[in-house]
C-alpha positions, -999 to +999 in steps of 0.1 A: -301-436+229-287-402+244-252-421+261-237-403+293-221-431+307-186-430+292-167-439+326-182-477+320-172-477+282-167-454+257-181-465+221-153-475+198-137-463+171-146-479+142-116-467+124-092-477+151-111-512+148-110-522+110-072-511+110-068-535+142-087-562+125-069-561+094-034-564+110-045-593+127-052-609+099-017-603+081+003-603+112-014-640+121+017-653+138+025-662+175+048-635+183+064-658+205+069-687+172+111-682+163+100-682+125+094-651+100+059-651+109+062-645+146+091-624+141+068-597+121+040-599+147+069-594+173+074-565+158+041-547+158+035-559+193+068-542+204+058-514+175+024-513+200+043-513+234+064-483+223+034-462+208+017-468+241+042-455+261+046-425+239+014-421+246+017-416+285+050-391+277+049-356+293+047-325+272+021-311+250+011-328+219+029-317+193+061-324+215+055-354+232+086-375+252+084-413+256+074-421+289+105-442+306+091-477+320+078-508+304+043-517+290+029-551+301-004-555+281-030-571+295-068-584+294-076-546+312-071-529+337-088-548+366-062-577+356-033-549+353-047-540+390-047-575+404-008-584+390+005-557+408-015-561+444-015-599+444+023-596+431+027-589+472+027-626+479+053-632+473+066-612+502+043-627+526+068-655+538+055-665+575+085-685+579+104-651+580+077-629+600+046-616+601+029-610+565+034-573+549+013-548+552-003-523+521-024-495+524-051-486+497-080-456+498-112-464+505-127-452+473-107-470+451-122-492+423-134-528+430-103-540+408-081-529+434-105-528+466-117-565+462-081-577+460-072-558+486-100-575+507-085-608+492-048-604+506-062-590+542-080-627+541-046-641+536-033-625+561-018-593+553-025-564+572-047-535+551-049-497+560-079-482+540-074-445+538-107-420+535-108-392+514-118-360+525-154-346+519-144-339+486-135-372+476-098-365+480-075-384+500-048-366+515-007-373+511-003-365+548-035-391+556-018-415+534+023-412+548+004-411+583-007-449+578+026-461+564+048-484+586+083-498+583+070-532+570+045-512+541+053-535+507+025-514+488+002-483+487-024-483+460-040-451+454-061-446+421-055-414+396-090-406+390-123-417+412-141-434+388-177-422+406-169-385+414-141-379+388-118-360+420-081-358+407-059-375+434-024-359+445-002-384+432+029-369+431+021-353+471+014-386+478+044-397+464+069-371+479+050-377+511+057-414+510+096-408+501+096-383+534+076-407+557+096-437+546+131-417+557+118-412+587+109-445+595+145-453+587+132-475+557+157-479+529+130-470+500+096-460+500+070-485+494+059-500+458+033-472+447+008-483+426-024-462+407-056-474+389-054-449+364-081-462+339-101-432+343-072-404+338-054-421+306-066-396+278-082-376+306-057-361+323-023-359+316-005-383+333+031-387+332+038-419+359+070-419+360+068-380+370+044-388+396+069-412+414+044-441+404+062-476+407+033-490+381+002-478+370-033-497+353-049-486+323-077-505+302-084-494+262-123-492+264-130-461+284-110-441+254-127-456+225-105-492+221-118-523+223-128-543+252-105-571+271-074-550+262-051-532+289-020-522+306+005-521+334+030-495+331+065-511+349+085-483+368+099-507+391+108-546+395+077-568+402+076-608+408+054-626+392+022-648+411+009-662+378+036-683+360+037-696+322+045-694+286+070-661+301+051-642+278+053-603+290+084-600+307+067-631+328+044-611+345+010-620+322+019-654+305-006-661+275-004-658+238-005-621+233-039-601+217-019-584+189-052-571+172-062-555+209-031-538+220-021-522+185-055-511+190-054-500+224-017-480+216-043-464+183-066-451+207-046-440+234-023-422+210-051-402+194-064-394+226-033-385+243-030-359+209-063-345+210-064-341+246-064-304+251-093-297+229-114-325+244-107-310+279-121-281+267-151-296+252-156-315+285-154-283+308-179-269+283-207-294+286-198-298+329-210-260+329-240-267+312-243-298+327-239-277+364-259-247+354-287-266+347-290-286+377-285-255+400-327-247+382-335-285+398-349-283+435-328-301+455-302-321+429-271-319+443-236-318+427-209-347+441-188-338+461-210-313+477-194-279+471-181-286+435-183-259+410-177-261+373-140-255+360-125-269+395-092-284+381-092-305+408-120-332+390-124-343+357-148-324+340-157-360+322-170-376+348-204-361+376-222-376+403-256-360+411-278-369+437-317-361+437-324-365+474-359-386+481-354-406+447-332-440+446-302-432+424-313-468+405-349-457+397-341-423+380-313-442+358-340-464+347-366-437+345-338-422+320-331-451+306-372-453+296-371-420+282-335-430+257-310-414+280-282-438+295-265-425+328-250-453+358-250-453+396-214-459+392-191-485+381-209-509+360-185-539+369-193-527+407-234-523+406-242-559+390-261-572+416-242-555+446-269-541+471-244-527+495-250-491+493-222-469+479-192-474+495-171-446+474-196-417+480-205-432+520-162-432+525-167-391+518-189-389+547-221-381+530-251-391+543-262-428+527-297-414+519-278-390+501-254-412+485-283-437+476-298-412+457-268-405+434-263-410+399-230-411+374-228-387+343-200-393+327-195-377+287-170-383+255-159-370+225-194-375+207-215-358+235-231-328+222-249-299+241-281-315+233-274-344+250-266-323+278-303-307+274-324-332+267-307-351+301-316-318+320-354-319+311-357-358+317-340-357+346-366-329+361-397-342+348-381-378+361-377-364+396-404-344+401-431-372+391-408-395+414-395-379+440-410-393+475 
């Protein structure tokens, strides 16, 4: 199998893995226990936490700075997500007023989205912000639809279906200025999805003005049911416990998975320049050969290769007169995996794509799109052989 779906999950690293498993195995105590035991696998969980945050520093590899903040690990990043947005709860009080409001864009990922959905349903007023035709929502959109009584605005690093680069830090500064002018005495809690920019991108959130940030350790070659919530600012807690994690994810910590996770995200965060590079290599490729397909279509329209304003990891194509669904199954017939977007999002959802609709293209368009999303083991021939199935697939399919 030819796999080009890396935004759903990246295959792990065996290494990583068997030196996971084997800690867990010395390091068998409850980190929370008061003996020797727990004590030691304290201390590689905290050993974890601080890698991780190393791992989100600024600089270039070989100098890297500890990101300021805390780490909360958690079961990934849709849980990360849902602490933070469902952490505004507790400000809804009714006694004291009408509920808070939050404002999220309308291409974020279901993990934020759906809860977002969940706390207008309880009452809280919700703002959904479009992007622009090329999938990028705007800081002046985004200060534009804060109010005085804003408690949150979630806006995600990295679109997960069309791999546009959001403005944080504009977004950020614009919030600071908007919230002045309001007369507010701080800007809003200012949270990203960042699963898809961790090892991506770099991504410094406490440089971006981010109040927290959700990452997940399978889509950079950890294991599954691992993540994180990077802490740049107090948060309450809706799910109480065992206090475990500052009290903000109660439950007997995954020591195995987050020394893991802080493994993987520390080699990626190292190697990141040259895997950029490999990336923009195949996205050329990738582009060049689908400008020699009649009528395949680059997402957003108007993209070109090397645009430093996408990751060059993650492509939607659409093949106009073809349902996005039927070529990626065509493909998959022929050995090649590719997604119509987030895999989480597509089980059994037949509501069109909201992400690539919110851009203003045409559905018809947007039905027709597929994800291609690559890693570190994607080679040019990959790229090729998805090229030639892809046109034999669309011409023999095409209506």
């Amino acid at each position: 199998m030819i796999y080009l779906d890396w935004a759903s999950t990246s295959p792990p690293d065996e290494a990583i893995l068997q030196e996971s498993a084997a800690l867990a195995v010395r390091f068998f105590g409850n980190p929370s226990s008061r003996h020797g035991l727990g004590a030691e696998a304290s201390g590689r969980l905290e050993e974890a936490r601080a890698r991780l945050l190393r791992s989100l520093g600024g600089g270039r590899a070989a100098e890297l700075r500890p990101a300021q903040g805390r780490i909360v690990f958690t079961s990934g990043g849709s849980e990360a997500d849902a602490i933070a947005l469902l952490a505004m709860l507790r400000r809804k009080d009714t006694r004291r007023g009408p509920a808070p409001h939050i404002v999220v864009s309308a291409i974020e990922h279901s993990a934020v989205y759906e809860e977002a959905r969940l706390l207008e349903g309880m009452g809280m007023a919700v703002s959904y912000v479009n992007p622009g035709p090329d999938g990028i929502v705007s800081p002046g959109e985004v200060a534009s639809a804060l109010r005085k009584d804003t408690a949150l605005v979630a806006i995600m690093a990295v679109n997960n279906e069309t791999g546009a680069i959001q403005p944080l830090a504009g977004i950020g500064s614009a919030l600071r200025e908007a919230s002045a002018a309001l007369g507010r005495h701080e800007p809003p809690f200012f949270h990203s999805d960042a699963v898809q920019a961790l090892g991506k991108v770099s991504f410094d959130p406490e440089a971006l003005g981010l109040s927290s940030a959700a990452f997940s350790a399978h889509k950079l070659r950890g294991p599954r049911g691992t993540g994180a919530l990077w802490l740049g600012a107090k948060l309450e807690p809706l799910v109480l416990g065992g206090g475990q994690e500052e009290g903000l994810r109660p439950g007997t910590e995954n020591l195995q998975g987050d020394w893991a996770f802080s493994l993987a995200a520390e080699k990626s965060r190292t190697s990141l320049e040259a895997r950029r590079a490999h990336a923009r290599e195949l996205e050329a490729r990738l582009m060049a050969g689908l400008s020699s397909i009649e009528g395949a279509l680059a997402l957003p329209l108007g993209r070109a290769a090397g645009d430093e304003r996408y990751s060059p990891f993650i492509l939607s194509v659409a093949f106009p007169g073809l349902s996005g669904e039927v070529l990626a199954r065509a493909l998959s017939d022929a050995g090649i995996a590719v997604s119509t977007g987030a895999a989480c999002s597509s089980r059994g959802n037949k509501k069109g794509r909201r992400i690539l609709e919110a851009m203003g293209l045409r559905p018809d368009i947007a039905f027709s799109a597929i994800r291609v999303s690559t890693g570190d083991l994607t080679g040019e021939a990959d790229i090729d052989a998805f090229l030639e199935e892809a046109r034999s697939a669309y011409r023999k399919l095409k209506i």
